[in-house]
C-alpha positions in Angstrom: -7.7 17.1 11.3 -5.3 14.3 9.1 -6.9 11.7 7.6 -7.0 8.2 8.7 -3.5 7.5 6.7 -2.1 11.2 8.4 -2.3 9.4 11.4 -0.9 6.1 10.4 2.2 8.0 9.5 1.8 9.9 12.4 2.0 7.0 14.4 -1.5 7.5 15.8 -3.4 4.8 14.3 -1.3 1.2 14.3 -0.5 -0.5 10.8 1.8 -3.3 9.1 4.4 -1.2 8.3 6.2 -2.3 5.4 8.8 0.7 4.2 9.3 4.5 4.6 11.7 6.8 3.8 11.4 10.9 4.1 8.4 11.3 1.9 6.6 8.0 1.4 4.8 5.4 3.5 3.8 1.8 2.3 1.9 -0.2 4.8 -0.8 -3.5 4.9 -4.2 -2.8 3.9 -6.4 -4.4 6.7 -9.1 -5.1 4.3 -7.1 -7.0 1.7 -8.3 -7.7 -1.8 -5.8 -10.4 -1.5 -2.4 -11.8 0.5 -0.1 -8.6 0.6 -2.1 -6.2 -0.8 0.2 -2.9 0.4 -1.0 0.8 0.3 1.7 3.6 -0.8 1.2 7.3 0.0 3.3 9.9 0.6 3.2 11.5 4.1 2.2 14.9 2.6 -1.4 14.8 2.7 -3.2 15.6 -0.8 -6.5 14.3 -1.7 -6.2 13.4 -5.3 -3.4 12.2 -7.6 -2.8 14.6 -10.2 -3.0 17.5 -7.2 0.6 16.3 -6.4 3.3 18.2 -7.8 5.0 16.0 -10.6 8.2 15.6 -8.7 6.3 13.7 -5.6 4.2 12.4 -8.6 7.6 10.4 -9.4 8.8 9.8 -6.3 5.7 8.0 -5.3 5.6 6.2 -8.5 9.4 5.0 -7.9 8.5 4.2 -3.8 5.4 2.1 -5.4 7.7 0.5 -7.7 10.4 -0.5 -4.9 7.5 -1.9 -3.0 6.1 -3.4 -5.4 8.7 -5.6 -6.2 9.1 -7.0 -3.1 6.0 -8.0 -2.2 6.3 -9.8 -6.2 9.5 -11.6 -4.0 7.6 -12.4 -1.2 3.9 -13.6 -2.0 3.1 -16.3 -4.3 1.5 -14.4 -7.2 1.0 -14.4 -11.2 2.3 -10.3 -10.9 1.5 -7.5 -8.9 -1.4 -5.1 -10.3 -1.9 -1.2 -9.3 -5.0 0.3 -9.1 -5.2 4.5 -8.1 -8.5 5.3 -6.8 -9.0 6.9 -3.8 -12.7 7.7 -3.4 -12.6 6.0 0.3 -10.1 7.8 2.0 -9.1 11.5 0.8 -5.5 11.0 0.6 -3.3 9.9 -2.4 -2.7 6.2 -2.2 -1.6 3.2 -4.6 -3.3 -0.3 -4.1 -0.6 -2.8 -4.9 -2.5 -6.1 -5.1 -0.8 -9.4 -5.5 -2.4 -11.0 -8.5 -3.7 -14.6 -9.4 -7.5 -13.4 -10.8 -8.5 -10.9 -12.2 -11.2 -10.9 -9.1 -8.8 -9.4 -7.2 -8.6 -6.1 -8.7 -12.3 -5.6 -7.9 -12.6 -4.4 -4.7 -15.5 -6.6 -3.8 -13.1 -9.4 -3.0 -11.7 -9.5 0.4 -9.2 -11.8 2.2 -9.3 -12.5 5.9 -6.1 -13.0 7.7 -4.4 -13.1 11.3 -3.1 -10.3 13.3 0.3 -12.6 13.1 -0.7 -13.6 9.6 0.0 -10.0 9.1 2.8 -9.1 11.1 5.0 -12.2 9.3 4.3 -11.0 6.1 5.2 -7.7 6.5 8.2 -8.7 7.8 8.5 -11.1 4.9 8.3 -7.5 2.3 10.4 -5.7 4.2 13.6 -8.4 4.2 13.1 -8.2 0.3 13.6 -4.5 0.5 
């Protein structure tokens, strides 16, 4: 059985798709610490980050980057912060988490936003791709 984010890429579970190519994902987090916060991963399933071999070690960091920097284009932000944790769901992802306060970063603050609130601004990230 995948996890929750197998299944996103899967096509299982809907998301707020944002980019993918062969071996990475990036889609909206539906509990956002802010305004675009995104969610990278690659498709291959591992649980923790330094499990994956250095070269998708790389290629996430570069898909993460590439993201990253368009959702720095598209949401009104002081810079884009990172944050590798991955105690809630046992597959590698990166939190990239438009920035304003350091509040933000924590986890304990959460945006609310629209179904279409959602699907614009994902469409907003992925023009700037």
């Amino acid at each position: 059985m995948g996890s929750i984010f197998t299944k996103i890429v899967k096509g299982e579970i809907p998301c707020y798709k944002i980019a993918e190519d062969e071996n990475y994902f990036a889609f909206l987090d539906i509990n956002p610490n802010a305004r675009g916060h995104t969610l990278c991963i690659p498709k291959k399933e591992t649980d923790k980050l330094l499990e994956l071999d250095e070269d998708a070690y790389l290629g996430l960091m570069a898909f993460s980057r590439k993201v990253g920097m368009a959702l720095e284009r598209s949401v009104d932000c002081k810079r884009v912060g990172m944050a590798v944790v991955g105690l809630e769901v046992p597959h590698v992802h990166v939190h990239l988490i438009p920035l304003n306060d350091m509040k933000e970063m924590t986890f304990q603050h959460k945006v609310s936003m629209t179904e279409e609130e959602f699907r614009k601004l994902a469409a907003k990230i992925r023009e700037q791709l």
